[in-house]
C-alpha positions in Angstrom: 63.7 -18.0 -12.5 61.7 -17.9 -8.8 63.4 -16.9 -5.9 62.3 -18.7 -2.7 63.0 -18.0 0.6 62.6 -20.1 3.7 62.0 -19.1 7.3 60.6 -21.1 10.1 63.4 -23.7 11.4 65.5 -23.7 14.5 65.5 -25.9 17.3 62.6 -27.7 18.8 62.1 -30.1 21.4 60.7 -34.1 20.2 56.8 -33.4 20.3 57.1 -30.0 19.6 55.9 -27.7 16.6 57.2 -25.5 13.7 55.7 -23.7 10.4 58.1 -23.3 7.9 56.7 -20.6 5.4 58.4 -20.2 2.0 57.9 -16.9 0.0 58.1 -16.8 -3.9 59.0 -14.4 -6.1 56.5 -14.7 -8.6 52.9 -15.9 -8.1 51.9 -19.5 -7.3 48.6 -19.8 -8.4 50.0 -21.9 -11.2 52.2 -24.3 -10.9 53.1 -27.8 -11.6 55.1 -28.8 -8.6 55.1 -27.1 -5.7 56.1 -27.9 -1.6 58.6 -29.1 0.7 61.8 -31.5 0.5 64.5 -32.0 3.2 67.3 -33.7 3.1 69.1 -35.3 6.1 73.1 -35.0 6.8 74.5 -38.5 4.6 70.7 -39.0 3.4 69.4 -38.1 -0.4 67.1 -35.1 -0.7 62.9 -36.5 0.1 59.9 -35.3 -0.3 58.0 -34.1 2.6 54.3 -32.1 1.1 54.3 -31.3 -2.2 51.1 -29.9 -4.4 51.1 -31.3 -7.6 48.7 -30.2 -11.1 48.3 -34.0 -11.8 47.7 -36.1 -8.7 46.8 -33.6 -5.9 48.7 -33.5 -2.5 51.3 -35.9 -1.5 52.7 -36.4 1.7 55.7 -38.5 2.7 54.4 -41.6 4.5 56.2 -40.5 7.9 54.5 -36.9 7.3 51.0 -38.0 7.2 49.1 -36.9 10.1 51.7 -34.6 11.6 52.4 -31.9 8.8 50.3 -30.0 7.1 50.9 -28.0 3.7 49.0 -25.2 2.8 49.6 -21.9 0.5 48.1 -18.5 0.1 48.5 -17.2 -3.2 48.0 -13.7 -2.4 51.0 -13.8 0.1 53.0 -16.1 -3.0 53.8 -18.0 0.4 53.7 -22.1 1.0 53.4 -23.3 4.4 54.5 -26.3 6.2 53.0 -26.9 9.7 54.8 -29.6 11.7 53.4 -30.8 14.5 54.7 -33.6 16.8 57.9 -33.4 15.8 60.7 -36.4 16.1 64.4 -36.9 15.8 64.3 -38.4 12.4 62.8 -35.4 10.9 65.9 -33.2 11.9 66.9 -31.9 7.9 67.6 -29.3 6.1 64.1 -28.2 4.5 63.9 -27.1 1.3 61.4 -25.2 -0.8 60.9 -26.3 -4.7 58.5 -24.9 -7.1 58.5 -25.7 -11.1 55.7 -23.9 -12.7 55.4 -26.1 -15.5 56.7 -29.3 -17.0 59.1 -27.8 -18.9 60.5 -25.2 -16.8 63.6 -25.2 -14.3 63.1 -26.4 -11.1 63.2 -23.8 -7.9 64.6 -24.3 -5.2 65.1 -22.6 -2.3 68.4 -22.3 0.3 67.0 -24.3 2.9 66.1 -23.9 6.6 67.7 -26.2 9.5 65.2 -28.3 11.3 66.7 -29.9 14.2 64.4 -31.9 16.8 66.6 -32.9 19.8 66.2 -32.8 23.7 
C-alpha cells in the first residue's frame, strides 16, 4: 500500500492560482495510473490530470489550458498547477496512484479547493 499526502488547497480568489503537490510513499517512476481527481459537494468523484502507462496524459476537458500536471520522481511528488481558477472547480482534490493493473488503487485524503470572491 502507498501513502499519499496532499498539500496545496485553501482559498483563492476566481482567476487566481494554486499547486497542489502530492507526496508518495514509495517511488513513482513506475506506475500505471497516476494524478489528480476531485470531487465536488453532491457531484461523483472526476478526473482532473492523470499520467497513464498506456495513452499518455489526460486532462479533463475544462482542465485543458489552465492546469498543468507534472511529477519529480526523485521528490516521489506529483504536481498540479492551476491557473485561472473558477467557481466550478471548487472540490475536494484528490491524489490516486495504482502502480500496476492489478494492484489497489491509492488514494490520498484530499485537499479543499475552494475558488470564491
Amino acid at each position: 500500500q502507498v501513502r499519499l499526502v496532499e498539500s496545496g488547497g485553501g482559498l483563492v480568489q476566481p482567476g487566481g492560482s494554486l499547486r497542489l503537490s502530492c507526496v508518495a510513499s514509495g517511488g513513482i517512476a513506475s506506475f500505471h495510473v497516476m494524478g489528480w481527481y476531485r470531487q465536488a459537494p453532491e457531484k461523483q468523484r472526476e478526473v482532473v490530470a492523470i499520467f497513464t502507462s498506456t495513452q499518455g496524459t489526460i486532462y479533463q476537458d475544462s482542465a485543458k489550458g489552465r492546469f498543468t500536471i507534472s511529477r519529480d520522481n526523485a521528490k516521489n511528488t506529483i504536481y498540479l498547477q492551476m491557473n485561472s481558477l473558477k467557481s466550478e472547480d471548487t472540490a475536494v482534490y484528490y491524489c490516486y496512484l495504482k502502480k500496476n493493473p492489478l494492484s489497489p488503487a491509492n488514494w490520498g485524503q484530499g485537499t479543499q479547493v475552494t475558488v470564491s470572491a
